[in-house]
SEMARKOL-159274 format. One line per 10 residues: number of its first residue (from 1); their letters; for each residue x negated, y, z of C-alpha. Coordinates in nm, 2 decimals, always signed. Example, Ala and Ser with C-alpha at 12.3 -4.5 7.8 and 13.67 -1.06 7.14 Angstrom:
! residues 2
1) as) -1.23,-0.45,+0.78 ~ -1.37,-0.11,+0.71
***
This chain:
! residues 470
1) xxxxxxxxxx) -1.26,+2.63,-1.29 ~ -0.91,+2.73,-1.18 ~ -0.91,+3.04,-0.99 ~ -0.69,+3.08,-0.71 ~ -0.48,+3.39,-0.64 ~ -0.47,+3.51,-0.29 ~ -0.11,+3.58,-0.29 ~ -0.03,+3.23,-0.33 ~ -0.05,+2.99,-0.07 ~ -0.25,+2.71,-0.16
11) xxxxxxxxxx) -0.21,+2.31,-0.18 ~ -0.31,+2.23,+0.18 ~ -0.11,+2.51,+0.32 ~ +0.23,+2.38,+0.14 ~ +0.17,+2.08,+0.27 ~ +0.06,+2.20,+0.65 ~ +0.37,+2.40,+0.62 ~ +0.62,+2.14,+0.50 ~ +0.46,+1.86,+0.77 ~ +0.50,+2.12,+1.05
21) xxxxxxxxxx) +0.83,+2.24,+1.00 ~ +0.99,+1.90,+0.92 ~ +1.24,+1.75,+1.19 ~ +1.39,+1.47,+1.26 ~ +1.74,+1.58,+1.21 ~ +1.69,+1.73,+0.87 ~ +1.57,+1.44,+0.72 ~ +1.83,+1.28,+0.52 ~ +1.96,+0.93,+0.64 ~ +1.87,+0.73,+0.39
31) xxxxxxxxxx) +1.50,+0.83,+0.41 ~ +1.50,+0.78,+0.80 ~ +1.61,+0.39,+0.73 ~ +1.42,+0.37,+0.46 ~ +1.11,+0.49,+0.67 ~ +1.20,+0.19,+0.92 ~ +1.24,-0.04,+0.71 ~ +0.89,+0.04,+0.56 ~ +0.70,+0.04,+0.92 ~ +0.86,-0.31,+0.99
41) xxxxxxxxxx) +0.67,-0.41,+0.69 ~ +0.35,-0.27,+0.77 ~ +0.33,-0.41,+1.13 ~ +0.41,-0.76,+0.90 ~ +0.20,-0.74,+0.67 ~ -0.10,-0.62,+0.98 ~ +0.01,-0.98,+1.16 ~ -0.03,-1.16,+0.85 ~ -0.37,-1.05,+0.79 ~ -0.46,-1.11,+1.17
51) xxxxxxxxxx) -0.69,-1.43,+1.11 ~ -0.84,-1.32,+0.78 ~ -1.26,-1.32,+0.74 ~ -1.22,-0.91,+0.69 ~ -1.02,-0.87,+1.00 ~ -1.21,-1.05,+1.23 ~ -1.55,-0.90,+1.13 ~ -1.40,-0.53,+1.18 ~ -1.24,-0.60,+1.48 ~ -1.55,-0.72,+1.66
61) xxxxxxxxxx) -1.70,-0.46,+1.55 ~ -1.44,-0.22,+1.73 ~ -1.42,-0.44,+2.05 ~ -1.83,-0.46,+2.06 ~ -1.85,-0.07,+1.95 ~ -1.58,+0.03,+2.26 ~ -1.52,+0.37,+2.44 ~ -1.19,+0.53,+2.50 ~ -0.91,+0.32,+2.55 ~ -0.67,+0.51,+2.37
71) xxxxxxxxxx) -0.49,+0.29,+2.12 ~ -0.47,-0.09,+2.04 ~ -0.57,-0.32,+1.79 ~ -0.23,-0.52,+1.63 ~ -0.20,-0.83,+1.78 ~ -0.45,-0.84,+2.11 ~ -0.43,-0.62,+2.43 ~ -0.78,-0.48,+2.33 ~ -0.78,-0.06,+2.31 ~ -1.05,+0.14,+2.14
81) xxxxxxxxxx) -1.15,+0.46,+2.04 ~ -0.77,+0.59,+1.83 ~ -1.04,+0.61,+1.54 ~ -1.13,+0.21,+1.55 ~ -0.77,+0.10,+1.63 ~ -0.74,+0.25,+1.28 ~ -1.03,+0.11,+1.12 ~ -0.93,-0.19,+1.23 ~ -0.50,-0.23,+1.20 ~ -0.54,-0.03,+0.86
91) xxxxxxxxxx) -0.81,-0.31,+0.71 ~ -0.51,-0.54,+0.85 ~ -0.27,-0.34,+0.66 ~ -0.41,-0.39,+0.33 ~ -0.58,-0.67,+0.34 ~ -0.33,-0.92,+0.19 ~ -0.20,-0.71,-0.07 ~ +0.17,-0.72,+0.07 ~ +0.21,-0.35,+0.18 ~ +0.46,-0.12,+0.02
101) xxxxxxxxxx) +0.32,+0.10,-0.33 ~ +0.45,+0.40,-0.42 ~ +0.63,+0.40,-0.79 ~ +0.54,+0.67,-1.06 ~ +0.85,+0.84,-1.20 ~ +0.64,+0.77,-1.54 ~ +0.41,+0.52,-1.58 ~ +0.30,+0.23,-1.34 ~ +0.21,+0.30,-0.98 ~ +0.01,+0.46,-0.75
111) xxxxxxxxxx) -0.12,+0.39,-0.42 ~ +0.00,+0.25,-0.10 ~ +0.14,+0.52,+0.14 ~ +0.14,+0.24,+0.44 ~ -0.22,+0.26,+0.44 ~ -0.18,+0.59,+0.66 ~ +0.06,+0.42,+0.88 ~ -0.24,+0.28,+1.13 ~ -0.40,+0.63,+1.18 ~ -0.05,+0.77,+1.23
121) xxxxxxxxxx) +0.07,+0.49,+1.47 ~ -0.31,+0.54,+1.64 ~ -0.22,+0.89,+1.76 ~ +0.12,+0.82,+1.87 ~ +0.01,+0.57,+2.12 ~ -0.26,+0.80,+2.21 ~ -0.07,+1.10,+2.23 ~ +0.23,+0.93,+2.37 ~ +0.47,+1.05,+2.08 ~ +0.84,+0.96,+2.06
131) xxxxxxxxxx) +0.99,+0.72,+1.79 ~ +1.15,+1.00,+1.62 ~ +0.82,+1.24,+1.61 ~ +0.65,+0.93,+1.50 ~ +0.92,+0.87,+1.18 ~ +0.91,+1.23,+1.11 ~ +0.53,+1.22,+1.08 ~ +0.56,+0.86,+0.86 ~ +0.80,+1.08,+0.67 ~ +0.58,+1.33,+0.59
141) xxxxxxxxxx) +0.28,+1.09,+0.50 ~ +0.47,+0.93,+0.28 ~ +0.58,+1.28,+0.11 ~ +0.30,+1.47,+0.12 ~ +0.14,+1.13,-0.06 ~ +0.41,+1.09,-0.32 ~ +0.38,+1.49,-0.42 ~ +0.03,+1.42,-0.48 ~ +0.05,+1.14,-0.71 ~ +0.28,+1.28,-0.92
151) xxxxxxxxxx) +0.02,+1.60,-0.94 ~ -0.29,+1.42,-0.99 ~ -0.33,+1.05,-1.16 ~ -0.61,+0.92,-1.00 ~ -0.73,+0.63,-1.16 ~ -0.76,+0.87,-1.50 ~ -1.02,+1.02,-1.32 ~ -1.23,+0.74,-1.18 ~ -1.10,+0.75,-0.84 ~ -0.92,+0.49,-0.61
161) xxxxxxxxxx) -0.55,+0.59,-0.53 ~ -0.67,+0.54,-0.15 ~ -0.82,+0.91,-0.22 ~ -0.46,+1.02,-0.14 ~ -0.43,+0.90,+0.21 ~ -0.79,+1.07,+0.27 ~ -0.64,+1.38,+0.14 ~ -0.32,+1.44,+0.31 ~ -0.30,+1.22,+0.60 ~ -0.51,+1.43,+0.78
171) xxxxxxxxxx) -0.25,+1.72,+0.77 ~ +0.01,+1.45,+0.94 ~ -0.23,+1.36,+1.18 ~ -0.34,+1.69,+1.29 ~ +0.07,+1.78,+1.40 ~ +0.04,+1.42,+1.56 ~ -0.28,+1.57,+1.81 ~ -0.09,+1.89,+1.88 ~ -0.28,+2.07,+1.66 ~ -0.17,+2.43,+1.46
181) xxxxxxxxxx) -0.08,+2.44,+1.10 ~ -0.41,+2.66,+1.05 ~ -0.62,+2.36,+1.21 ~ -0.43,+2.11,+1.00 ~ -0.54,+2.26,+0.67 ~ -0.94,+2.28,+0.74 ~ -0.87,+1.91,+0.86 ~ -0.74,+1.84,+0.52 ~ -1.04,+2.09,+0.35 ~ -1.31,+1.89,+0.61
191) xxxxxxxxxx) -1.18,+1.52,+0.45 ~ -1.14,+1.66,+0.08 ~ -1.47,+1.73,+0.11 ~ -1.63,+1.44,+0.29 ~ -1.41,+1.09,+0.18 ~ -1.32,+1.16,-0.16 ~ -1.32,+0.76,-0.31 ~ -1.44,+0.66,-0.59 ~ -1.31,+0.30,-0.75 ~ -1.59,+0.10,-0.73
201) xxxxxxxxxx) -1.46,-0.23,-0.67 ~ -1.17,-0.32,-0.91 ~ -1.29,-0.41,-1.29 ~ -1.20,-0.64,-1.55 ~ -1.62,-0.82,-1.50 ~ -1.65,-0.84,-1.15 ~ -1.47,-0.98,-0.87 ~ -1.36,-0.81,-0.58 ~ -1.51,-0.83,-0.24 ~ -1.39,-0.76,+0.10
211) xxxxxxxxxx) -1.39,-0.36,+0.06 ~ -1.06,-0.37,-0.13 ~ -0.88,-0.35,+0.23 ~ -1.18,-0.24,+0.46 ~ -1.22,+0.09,+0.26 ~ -0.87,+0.15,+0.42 ~ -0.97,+0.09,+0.76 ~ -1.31,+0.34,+0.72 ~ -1.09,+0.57,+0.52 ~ -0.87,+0.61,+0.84
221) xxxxxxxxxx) -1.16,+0.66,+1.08 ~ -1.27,+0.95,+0.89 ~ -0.96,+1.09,+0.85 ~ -0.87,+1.08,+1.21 ~ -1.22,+1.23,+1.25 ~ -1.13,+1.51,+1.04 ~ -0.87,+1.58,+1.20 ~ -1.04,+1.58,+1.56 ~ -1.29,+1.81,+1.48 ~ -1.06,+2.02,+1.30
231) xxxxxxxxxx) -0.86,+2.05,+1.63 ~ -1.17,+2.17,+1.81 ~ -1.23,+2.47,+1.54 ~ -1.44,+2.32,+1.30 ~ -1.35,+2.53,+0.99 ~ -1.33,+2.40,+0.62 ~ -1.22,+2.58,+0.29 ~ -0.86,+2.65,+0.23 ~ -0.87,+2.56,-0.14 ~ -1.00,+2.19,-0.12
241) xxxxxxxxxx) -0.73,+2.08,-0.36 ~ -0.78,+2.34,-0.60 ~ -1.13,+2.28,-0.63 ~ -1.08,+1.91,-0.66 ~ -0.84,+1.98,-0.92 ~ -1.04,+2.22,-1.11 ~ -1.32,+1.97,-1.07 ~ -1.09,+1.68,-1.26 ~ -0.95,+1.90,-1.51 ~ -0.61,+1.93,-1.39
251) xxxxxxxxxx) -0.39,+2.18,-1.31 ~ -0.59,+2.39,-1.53 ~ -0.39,+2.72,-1.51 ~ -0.24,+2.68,-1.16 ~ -0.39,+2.58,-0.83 ~ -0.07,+2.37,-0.72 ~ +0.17,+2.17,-0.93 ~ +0.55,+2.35,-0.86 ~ +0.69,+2.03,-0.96 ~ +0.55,+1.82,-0.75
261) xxxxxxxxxx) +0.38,+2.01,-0.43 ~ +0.67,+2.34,-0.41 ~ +0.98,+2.06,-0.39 ~ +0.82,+1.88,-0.10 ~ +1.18,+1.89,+0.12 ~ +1.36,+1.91,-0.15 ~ +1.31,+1.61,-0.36 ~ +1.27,+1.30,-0.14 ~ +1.02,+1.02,-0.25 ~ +1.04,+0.81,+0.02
271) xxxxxxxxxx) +1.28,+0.57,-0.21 ~ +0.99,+0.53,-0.50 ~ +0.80,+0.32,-0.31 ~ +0.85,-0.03,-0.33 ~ +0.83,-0.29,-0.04 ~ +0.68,-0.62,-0.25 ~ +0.79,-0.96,-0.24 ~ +0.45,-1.11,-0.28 ~ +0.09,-1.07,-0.16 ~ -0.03,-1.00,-0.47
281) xxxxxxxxxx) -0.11,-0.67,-0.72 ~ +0.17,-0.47,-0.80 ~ +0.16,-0.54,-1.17 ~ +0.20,-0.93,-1.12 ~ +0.50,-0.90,-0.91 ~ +0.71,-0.94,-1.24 ~ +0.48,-1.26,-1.31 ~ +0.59,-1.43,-1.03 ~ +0.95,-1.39,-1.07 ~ +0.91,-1.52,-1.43
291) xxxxxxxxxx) +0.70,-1.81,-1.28 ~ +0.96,-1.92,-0.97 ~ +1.23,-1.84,-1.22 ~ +1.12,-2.13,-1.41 ~ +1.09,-2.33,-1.14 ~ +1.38,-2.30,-1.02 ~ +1.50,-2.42,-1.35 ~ +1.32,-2.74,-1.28 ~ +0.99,-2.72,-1.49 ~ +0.69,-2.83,-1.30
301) xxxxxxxxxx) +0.33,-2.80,-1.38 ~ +0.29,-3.13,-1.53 ~ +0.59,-3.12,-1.74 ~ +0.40,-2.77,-1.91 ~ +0.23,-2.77,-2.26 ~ +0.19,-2.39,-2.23 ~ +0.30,-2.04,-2.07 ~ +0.33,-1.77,-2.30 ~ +0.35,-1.41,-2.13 ~ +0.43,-1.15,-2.29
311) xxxxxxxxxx) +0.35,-0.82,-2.08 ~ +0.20,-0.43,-2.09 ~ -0.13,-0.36,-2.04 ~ -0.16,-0.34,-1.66 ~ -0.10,-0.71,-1.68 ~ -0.18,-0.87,-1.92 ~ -0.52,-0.63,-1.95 ~ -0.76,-0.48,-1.71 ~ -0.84,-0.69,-1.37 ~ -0.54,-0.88,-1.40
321) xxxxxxxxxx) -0.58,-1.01,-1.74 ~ -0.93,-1.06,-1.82 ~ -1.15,-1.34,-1.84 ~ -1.29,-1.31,-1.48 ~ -0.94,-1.33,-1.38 ~ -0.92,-1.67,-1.48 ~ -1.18,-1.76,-1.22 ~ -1.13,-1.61,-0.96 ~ -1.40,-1.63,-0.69 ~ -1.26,-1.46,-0.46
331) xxxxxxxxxx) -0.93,-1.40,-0.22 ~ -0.91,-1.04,-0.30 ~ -0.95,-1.15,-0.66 ~ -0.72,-1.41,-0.66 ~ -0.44,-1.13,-0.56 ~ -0.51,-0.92,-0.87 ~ -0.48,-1.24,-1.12 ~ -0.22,-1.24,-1.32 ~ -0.27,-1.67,-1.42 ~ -0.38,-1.74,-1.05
341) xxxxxxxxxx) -0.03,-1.64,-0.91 ~ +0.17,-1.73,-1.19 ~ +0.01,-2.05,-1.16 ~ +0.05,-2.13,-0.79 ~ +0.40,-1.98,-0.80 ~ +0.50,-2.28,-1.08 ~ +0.28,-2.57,-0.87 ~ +0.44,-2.47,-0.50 ~ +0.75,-2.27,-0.61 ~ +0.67,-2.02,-0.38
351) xxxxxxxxxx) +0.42,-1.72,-0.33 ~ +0.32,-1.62,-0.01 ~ -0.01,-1.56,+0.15 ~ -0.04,-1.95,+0.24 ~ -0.15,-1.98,-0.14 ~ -0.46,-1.83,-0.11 ~ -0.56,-2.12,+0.21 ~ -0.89,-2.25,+0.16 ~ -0.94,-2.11,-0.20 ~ -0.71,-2.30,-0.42
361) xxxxxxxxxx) -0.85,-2.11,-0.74 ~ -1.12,-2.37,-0.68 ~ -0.94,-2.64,-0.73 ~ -0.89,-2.87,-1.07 ~ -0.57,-2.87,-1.06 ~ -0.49,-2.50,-1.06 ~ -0.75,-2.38,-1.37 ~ -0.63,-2.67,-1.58 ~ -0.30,-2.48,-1.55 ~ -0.45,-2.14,-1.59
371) xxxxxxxxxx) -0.58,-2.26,-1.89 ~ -0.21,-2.33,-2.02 ~ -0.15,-1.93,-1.97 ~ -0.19,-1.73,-2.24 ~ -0.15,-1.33,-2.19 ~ +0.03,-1.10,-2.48 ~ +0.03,-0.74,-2.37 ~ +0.32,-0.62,-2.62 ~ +0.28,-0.25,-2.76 ~ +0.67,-0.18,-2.71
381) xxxxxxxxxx) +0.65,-0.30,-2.33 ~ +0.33,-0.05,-2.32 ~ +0.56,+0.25,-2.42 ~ +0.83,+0.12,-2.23 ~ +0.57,+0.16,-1.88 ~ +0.48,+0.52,-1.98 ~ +0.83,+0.65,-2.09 ~ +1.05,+0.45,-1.79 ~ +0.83,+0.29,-1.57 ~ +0.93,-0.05,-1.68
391) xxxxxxxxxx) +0.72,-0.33,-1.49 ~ +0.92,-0.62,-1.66 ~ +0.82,-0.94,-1.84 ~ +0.92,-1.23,-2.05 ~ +0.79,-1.54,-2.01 ~ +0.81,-1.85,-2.28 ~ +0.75,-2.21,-2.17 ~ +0.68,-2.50,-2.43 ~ +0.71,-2.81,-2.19 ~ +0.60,-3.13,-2.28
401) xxxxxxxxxx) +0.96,-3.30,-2.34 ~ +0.98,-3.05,-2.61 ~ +1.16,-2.81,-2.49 ~ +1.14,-2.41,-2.47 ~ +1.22,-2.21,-2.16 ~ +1.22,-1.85,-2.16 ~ +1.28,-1.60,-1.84 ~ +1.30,-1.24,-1.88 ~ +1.24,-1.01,-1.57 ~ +1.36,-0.64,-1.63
411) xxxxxxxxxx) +1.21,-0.49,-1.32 ~ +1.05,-0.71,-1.03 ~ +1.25,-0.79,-0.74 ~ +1.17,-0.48,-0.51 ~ +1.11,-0.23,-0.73 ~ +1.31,+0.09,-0.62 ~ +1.54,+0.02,-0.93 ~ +1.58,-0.37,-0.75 ~ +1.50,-0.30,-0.40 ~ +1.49,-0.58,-0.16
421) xxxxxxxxxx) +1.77,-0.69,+0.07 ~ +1.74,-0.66,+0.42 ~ +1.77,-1.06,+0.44 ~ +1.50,-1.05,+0.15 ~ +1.28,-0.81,+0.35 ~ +1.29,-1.07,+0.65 ~ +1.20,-1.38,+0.47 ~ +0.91,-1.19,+0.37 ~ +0.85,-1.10,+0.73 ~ +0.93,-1.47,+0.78
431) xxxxxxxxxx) +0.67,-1.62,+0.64 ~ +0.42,-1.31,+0.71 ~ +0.38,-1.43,+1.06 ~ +0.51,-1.76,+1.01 ~ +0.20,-1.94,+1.23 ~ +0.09,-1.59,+1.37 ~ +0.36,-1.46,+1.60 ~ +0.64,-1.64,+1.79 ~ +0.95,-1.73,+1.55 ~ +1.14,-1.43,+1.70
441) xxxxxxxxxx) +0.90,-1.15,+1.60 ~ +1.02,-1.04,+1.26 ~ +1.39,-0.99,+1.40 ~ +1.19,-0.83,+1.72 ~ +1.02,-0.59,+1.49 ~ +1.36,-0.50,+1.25 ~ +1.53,-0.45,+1.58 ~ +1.26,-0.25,+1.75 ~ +1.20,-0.02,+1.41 ~ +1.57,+0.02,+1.34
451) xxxxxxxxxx) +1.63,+0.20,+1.73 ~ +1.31,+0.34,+1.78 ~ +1.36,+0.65,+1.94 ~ +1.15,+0.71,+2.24 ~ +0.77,+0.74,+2.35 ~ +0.91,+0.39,+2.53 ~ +1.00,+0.24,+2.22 ~ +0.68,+0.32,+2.04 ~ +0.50,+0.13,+2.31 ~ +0.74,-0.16,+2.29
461) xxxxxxxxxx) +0.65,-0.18,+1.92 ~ +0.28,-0.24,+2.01 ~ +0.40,-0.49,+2.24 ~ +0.61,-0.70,+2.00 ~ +0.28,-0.64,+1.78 ~ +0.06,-0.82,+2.02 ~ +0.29,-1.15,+2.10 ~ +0.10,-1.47,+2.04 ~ +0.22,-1.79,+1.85 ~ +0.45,-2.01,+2.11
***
């Protein structure tokens, strides 16, 4: 186990350090836009998800639960307890697989840094926060979650990347309650300790059930718990991270990773996380482009003999590639097949969440063109994700007039190396709440995220949040 010096400040305290001494004016421009631009997303992708099976069942459980009326649930006038507005808006969040994901500088990617975004919007409704204060703190999430997936890769270690926003977020949310630096590090030692997650739920033989986005929610809760208590002088160890390290075999000589942790401030990840196109798993984003690339060039399903893709690992193996994903049996499975969305992509030309309605993987039509896909993960595309990052793919199409079509996708649309638009980000808001929210809420919320300033305008979020369909 990796002993820890007590000259050096540990993990927690870099962090409590960096999140309390960060302001608003020192944070470059670029990362303050970006910032907006990602909780205009969030707040979409929360609408989107407001009629979903998942969503309804946790909200009444927050509305039946009550309490304090301190913060509200996305898309009704209903407050609750800050910790059940969480539970609930962050289940939202997740749950149609459309929130930002945070890029590895090697390799694939991580987890999604907007699942903290609930808890942190939470306490600044309850603790009456301004705009800026509230960006600052998204800031630091989104830092503090970055530097710690670039120190510790968690899937290599059996645990789901959610384990980050259990980890750090609690630091944010402890300078959100007006809690000390001191308090904010026992928060982060009390959650370390108590909602570590393991990844239970995604693997090539089952399917995936509901606690794909829920986790998120209860993930929250206890994170804001942590925090609470912490606030009140519950103590925790200093050295959570170290001892979690030590645990995984990391960071074997050193308690803290200089690299990653000791440049927080200094080398800015807000811009490695990518705002998707889709609703669907990160690795199939590339997929998809393929797929409406082909479509665009006028091939339709029945005109297909078969789709050859040729792909790395993370798609064309694991949960997106295996057997199971060929039939699907589940919404939350359907998101993490690679032949489902390529599939629905070429028979709609399109890929939003209205392709998951009433369970098309069910349907005849769709597996009869699944079973046209065949999957190829390609060595050279395997080295190619661990030495650059590359998420690309090249599709082949032998059509039934004889021809051949191929598409080649270098990086998928939104990936920090191809980031989306701003007209690109609101057709995806667009058709988020298309059905959910009056027609002028995604400009409403770009307008309201790109001035937000005040306690006033933090409020007036929330409202533009919980507009109903006209």
């Amino acid at each position: 186990m990796a002993k820890v010096k007590e000259s050096l400040r540990t993990c927690a305290q870099i962090m409590a350090e960096f999140t309390f001494g960060l302001n608003y004016d020192s944070i470059p421009a670029e990362v303050v836009t970006s910032a907006r631009r990602h909780l205009a997303d969030s707040m979409a992708c929360a609408l989107g998800a407001y009629n979903t099976a998942a969503a309804q069942a946790v909200r009444r459980y927050a509305t039946e639960k009550g309490g304090c009326t301190d913060a509200t649930i996305l898309g009704t006038e209903q407050k609750v307890p800050v910790g059940l507005a969480a539970l609930v808006n962050g289940t939202m969040v997740r749950y149609l697989d459309a929130n930002d994901i945070f890029i590895l500088s090697r390799g694939g990617a991580s987890g999604h840094c907007s699942d903290g975004t609930p808890g942190l919007l939470a306490l600044a409704e309850q603790s009456q926060r301004s705009g800026e204060e509230s960006l600052t703190c998204l800031v630091a999430s989104y830092e503090l979650q970055g530097a710690l997936a670039e120190t510790l890769h968690f899937r290599e270690h059996g645990l789901h990347p959610l384990t980050s926003v259990a980890w750090v977020v609690p630091i944010v949310a402890a300078r959100l309650m007006g809690a000390t630096p001191v308090e904010a590090v026992h928060a982060c030692g009390l959650s370390i300790a108590t909602s570590t997650v393991l990844n239970t739920w995604l693997r090539p033989t089952r399917t995936i059930p509901m606690i794909k986005s829920v986790a998120v929610g209860l993930v929250l809760e206890r994170v804001l718990e942590a925090a609470s208590l912490a606030a009140l002088g519950v103590t925790a160890t200093e050295d959570a991270f170290e001892t979690a390290f030590s645990c995984f075999g990391s960071v074997p000589e050193s308690p803290i990773d200089p690299t990653a942790v000791e440049q927080l401030g200094r080398a800015w990840r807000m811009s490695r996380n990518m705002i998707k196109r889709y609703p669907a798993q990160i690795n199939t984003q590339a997929a998809i482009e393929a797929a409406l690339g082909l479509y665009q060039k006028g091939a339709r399903a029945g005109g297909v003999r078969k789709l050859i893709l040729y792909g790395h690992r993370n798609l064309c193996g694991g949960v997106q590639g295996s057997p199971q994903a060929f039939a699907p049996a589940s919404r939350e499975a359907a998101d993490h097949s690679t032949p489902y969305v390529m599939a629905m992509a070429l028979l709609r030309g399109r890929l939003t969440s209205r392709e998951y309605d009433e369970a098309p993987w069910e349907t005849g039509e769709v597996k009869a063109l699944m079973a046209k896909i065949e999957l190829i993960e390609e060595p050279a595309r395997n080295r190619a994700l661990d030495a650059e990052g590359m998420l690309g793919v090249r599709l082949v199409a032998e059509l039934t007039n004889g021809r051949m079509v191929e598409i080649t996708v270098r990086q998928p649309k939104g990936h920090p190396d191809a980031p989306l638009s701003d007209a690109d980000l609101l057709e995806k808001m667009t058709w988020l709440l298309k059905g959910q929210a009056p027609v002028h809420t995604p400009e409403q919320l770009l307008d309201v995220c790109s001035r937000l300033s005040t306690a006033e305008d933090v409020q007036q979020l929330i409202e533009t949040c919980n507009a109903t369909p006209a």
